[in-house]
C-alpha distance (Angstrom), angle and dihedral (degrees) to the residues before:
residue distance angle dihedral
X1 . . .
X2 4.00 . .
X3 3.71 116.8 .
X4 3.44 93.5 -110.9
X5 3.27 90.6 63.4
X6 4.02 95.6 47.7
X7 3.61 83.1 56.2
X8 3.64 95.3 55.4
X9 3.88 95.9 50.7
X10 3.31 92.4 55.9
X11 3.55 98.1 49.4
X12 3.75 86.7 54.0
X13 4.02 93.9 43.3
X14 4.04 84.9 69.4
X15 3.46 105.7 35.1
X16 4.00 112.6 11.6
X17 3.62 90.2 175.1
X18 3.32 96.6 65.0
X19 3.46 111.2 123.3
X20 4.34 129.0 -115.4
X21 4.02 88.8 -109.4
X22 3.92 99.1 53.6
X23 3.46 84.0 48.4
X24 3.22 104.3 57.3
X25 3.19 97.7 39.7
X26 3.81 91.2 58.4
X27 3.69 100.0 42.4
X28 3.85 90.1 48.2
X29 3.89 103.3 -115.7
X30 3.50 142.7 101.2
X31 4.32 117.9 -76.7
X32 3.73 81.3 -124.9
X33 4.00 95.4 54.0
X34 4.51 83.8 46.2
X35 4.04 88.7 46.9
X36 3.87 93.8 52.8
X37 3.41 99.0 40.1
X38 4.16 90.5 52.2
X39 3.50 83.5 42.8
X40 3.68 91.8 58.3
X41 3.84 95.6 46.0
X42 3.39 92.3 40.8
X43 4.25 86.6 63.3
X44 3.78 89.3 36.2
X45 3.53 88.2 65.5
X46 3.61 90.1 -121.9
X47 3.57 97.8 113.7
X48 3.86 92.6 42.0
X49 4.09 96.1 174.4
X50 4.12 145.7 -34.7
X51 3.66 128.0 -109.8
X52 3.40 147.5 172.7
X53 4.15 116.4 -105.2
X54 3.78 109.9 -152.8
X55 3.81 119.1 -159.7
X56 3.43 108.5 -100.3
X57 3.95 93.0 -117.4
X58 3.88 94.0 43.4
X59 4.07 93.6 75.1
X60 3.40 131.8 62.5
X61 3.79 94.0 -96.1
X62 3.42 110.5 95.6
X63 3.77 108.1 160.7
X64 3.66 107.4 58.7
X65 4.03 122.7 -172.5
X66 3.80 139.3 155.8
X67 3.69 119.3 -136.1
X68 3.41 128.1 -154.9
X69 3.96 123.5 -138.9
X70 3.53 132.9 -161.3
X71 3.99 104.0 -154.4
X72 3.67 122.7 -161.0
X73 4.07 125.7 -128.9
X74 2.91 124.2 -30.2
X75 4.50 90.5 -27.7
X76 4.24 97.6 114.1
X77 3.72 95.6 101.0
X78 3.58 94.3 43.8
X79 3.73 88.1 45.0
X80 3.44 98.6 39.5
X81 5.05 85.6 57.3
X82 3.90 87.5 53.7
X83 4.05 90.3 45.9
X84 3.69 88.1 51.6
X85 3.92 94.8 54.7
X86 3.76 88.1 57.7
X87 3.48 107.4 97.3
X88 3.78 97.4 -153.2
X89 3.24 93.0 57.4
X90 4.13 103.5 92.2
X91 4.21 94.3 177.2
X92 3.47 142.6 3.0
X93 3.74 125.8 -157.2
X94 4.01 130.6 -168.3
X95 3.71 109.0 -146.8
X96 3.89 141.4 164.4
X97 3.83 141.6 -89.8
X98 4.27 122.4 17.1
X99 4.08 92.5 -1.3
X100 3.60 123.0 61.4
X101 4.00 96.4 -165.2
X102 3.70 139.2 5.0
X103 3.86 122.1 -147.8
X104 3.48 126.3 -168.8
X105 4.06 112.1 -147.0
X106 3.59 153.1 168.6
X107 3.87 152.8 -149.8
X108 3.68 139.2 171.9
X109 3.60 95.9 -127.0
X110 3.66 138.3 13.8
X111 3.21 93.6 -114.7
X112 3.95 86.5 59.1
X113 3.83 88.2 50.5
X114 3.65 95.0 45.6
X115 4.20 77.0 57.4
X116 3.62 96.8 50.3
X117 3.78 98.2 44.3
X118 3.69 87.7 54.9
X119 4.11 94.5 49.9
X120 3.76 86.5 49.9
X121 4.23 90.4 48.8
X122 3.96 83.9 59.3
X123 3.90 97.3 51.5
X124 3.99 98.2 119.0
X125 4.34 102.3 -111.5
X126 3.71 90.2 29.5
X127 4.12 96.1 119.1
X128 3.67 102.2 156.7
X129 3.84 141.9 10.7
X130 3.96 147.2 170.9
X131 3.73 122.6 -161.6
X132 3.72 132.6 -149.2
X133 4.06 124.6 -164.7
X134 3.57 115.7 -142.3
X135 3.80 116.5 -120.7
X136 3.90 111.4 172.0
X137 3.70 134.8 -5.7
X138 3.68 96.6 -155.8
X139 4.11 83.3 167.8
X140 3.59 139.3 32.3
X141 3.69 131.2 -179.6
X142 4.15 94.4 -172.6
X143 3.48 95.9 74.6
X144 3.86 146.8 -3.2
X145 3.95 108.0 -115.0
């Protein structure tokens, strides 16, 4: 991927908003150079969508956690549909060694993530997990806030 185009992604990783004049201005080129090359990406698949990155403390989702899920067989895409109709969970990764998947979650309450953790314990092919709460984010690389 050309530098240019480096540049442009993150410029649109903090503020995807931002609109095809600012950017070009800032990145030195012409708006029509910034609108085919997001064009491009955007058919690429490597700009696959934009969306709107909420402080963590700013919704209604104030204890944050990742759990970590041990999936049985051949179950992870199965497991990984239901996860997705959960709507506190915000991500779900697939990743190697002990854990099959990772998701990232919320709740208002603990009592509402007490709930959640249970729902996800029921998912058929989940056979093990470990949960972690979410204390601080001293540092985030998704967005500039």
């Amino acid at each position: 991927m050309a530098d240019l185009d480096q540049q442009l992604l993150t410029l649109l990783r903090h503020n995807g908003r931002r609109s095809v004049s600012d950017l070009a201005a800032e990145l030195g080129v012409s708006r029509a150079t910034i609108r085919a090359r997001m064009a491009r990406m955007e058919k690429a698949g490597d700009i696959v969508g934009y969306t709107v990155i909420l402080r963590a403390d700013a919704v209604a989702m104030p204890v944050r956690g990742i759990m970590l899920i041990e999936v049985e067989g051949r179950a992870a895409d199965r497991v990984v549909s239901v996860l997705g109709g959960f709507p506190e969970v915000s991500a779900i990764h697939t990743t190697n060694g002990k854990w099959d998947l990772i998701a990232e979650f919320g709740a208002k309450s603990l009592t509402d993530l007490d709930a959640v953790l249970r729902r996800i314990r029921l998912i058929p092919g989940v056979t093990a997990s470990e949960t972690n709460l979410l204390l601080a984010t001293p540092r985030s690389t998704r967005a500039r806030l």
